[in-house]
N, C-alpha and C positions, 0 to 999 in steps of 0.2 A: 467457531472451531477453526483453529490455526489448519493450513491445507497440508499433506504430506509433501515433501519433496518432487520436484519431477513429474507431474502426472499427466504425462502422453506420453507417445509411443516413440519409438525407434526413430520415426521420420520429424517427427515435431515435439517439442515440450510444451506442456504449460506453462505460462508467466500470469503475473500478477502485478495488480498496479495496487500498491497499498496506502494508506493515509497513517500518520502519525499525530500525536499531538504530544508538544510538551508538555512535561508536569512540571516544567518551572515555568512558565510565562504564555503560557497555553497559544504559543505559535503551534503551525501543522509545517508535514513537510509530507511530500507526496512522490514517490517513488515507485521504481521497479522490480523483480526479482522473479528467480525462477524455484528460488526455497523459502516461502516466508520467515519460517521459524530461523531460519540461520542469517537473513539480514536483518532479524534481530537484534540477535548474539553480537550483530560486526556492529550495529548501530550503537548498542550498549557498551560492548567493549572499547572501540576504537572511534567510531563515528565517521562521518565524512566532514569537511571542512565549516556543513554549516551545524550540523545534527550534535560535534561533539560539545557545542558549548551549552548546550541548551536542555541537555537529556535530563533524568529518565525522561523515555520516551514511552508514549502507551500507543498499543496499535487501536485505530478507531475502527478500521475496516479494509476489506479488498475485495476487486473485481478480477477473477480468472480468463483468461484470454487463451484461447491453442495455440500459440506462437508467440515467441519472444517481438519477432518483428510489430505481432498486433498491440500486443501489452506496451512494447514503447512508441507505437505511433498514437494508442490509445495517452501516453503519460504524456507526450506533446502535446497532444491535442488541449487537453483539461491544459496544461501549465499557457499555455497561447490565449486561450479563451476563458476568462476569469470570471464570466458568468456558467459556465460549463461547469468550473472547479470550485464555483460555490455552490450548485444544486448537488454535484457529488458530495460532498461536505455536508451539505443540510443531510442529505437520505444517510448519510452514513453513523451521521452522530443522532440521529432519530432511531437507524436500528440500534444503535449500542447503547442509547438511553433506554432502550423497552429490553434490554437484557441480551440481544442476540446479535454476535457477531458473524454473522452468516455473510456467505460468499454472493456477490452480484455476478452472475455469468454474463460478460460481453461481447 
């Protein structure tokens, strides 16, 4: 289940580190956000400079973080450490193969 918008409070938001995979040439690309559903929409629609040539794109999964700051030093982290961002990878395309794309809290 895609997460609602926004979900924390007044002092902090939730963010989300989410994985993508293309359905043309089955690259991933692994990102931030603080509205799943709507960096969707921007990835579909417009794309960023590497996402637009490459789309559709299918969400594989995300991890919910309480803070923007934690979600992008968490999206560093994995992009730095490429044995990191392949166990992320492995667990998330293991839940979306058994049917469930549920949320990893980090």
């Amino acid at each position: 289940m895609i997460p609602p918008p926004g979900g924390g409070g007044v002092r902090t938001k939730a963010a989300y580190v989410y994985l993508l995979r293309s359905q043309v040439d089955g690259t991933f690309y692994l990102g931030w956000t603080t509205d799943v559903r709507r960096r969707l929409v921007e990835h579909a629609a417009i794309g960023t400079t590497y996402t637009k040539r490459k789309g559709p794109w299918q969400l594989i999964g995300f991890e919910t973080y309480p803070s923007i700051e934690s979600a992008k030093a968490r999206e560093r982290s994995l992009k730095h450490h490429p044995r990191m961002y392949a166990l992320l990878k492995k667990r998330l395309l293991n839940q979306a193969a058994n049917g469930s794309l549920r949320q990893v809290v980090g």
